[in-house]
C-alpha positions as CSV (number, residue, x, y, z in Angstrom):
1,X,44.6,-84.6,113.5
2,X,46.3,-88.3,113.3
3,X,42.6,-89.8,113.2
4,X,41.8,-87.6,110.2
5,X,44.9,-88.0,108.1
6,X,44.2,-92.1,108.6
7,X,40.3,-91.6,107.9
8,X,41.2,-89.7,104.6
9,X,43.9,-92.9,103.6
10,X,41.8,-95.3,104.6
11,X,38.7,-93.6,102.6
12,X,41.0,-93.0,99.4
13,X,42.1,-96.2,99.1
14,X,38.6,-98.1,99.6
15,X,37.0,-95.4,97.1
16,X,39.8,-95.8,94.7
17,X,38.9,-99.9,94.3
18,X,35.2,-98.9,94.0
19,X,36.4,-96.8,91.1
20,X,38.4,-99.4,89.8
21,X,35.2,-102.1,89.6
22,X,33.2,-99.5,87.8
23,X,36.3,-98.5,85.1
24,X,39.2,-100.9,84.9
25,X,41.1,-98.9,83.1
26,X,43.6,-95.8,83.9
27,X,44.2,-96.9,87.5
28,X,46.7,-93.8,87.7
29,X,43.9,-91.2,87.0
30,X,41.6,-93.3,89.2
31,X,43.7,-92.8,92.0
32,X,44.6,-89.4,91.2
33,X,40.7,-88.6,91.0
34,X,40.0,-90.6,94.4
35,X,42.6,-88.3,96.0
36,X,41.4,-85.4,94.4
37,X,37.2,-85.9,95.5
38,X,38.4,-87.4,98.8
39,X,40.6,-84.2,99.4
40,X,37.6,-82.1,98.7
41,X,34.9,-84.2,100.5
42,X,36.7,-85.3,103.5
43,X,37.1,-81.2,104.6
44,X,33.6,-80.6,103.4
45,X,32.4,-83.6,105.4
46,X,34.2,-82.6,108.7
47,X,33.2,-79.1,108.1
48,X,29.6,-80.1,108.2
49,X,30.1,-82.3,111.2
50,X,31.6,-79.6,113.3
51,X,29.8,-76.3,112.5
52,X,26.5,-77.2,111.2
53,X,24.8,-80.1,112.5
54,X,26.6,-83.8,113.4
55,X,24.3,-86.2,111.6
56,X,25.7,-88.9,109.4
57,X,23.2,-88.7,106.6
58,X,22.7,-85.1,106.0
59,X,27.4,-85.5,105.8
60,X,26.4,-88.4,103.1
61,X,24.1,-86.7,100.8
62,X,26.6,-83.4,101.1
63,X,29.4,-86.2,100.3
64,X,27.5,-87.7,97.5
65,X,26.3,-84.5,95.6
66,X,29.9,-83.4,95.0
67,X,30.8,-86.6,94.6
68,X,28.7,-86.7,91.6
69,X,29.7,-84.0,89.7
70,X,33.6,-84.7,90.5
71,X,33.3,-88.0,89.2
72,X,31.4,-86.9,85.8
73,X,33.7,-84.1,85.8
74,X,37.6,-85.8,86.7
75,X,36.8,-89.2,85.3
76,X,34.6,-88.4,82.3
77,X,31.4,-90.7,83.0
78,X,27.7,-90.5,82.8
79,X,25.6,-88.9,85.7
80,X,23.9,-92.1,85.8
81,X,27.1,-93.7,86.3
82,X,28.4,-91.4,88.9
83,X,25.6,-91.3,90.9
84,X,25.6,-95.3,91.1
85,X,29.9,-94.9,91.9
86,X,29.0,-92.8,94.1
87,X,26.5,-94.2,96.0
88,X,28.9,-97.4,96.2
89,X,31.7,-95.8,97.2
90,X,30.5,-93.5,100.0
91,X,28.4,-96.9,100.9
92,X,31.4,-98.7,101.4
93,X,33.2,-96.1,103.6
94,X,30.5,-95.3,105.2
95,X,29.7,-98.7,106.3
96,X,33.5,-99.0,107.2
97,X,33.7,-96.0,108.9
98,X,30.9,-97.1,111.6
99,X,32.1,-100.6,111.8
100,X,35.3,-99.3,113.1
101,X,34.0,-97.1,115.5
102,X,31.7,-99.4,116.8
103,X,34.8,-101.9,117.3
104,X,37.3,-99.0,118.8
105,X,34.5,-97.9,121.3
106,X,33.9,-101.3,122.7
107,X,37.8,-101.8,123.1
């Protein structure tokens, strides 16, 4: 439970400073939007993992298609613009999230 709680911090954070690159503006409604997607994706993501099928990029392109439309929808952008956030940010955790557990299972 600990390990998921610290997942979805770690992935809010990181996906509120990709939102921040794309729209410096309103960092209060970018965070509030990072929690909100993250808080829907994060569930969806797990859900996926542990009743359907564990592979990492079908629980991406789940991620990223509701990604998409949260982000046009909560932060009032393009679909061309949320689709290129959104590919960023789940990039960026993604690629976090495997370089710490390749470092925690060699330790």
């Amino acid at each position: 439970m600990y390990n998921l709680i610290y997942s979805w911090i770690i992935t809010v954070i990181i996906e509120f400073f990709v939102f921040w690159l794309f729209i410096k503006k309103e960092s209060s409604k970018l965070f509030a939007a990072s929690i909100l997607i993250n808080s829907v994706t994060l569930p969806l993501a797990t859900s996926i993992y542990l009743f359907f099928y564990p592979n990492l990029i079908l629980i991406e392109v789940a991620v990223f298609l509701v990604e998409i439309f949260l982000l046009k929808l909560l932060l009032e952008v393009e679909y061309k613009e949320s689709i290129l956030i959104s590919v960023v940010a789940n990039s960026a955790t993604a690629l976090l999230g495997l370089i710490f557990f390749i470092i925690s299972d060699n330790t």
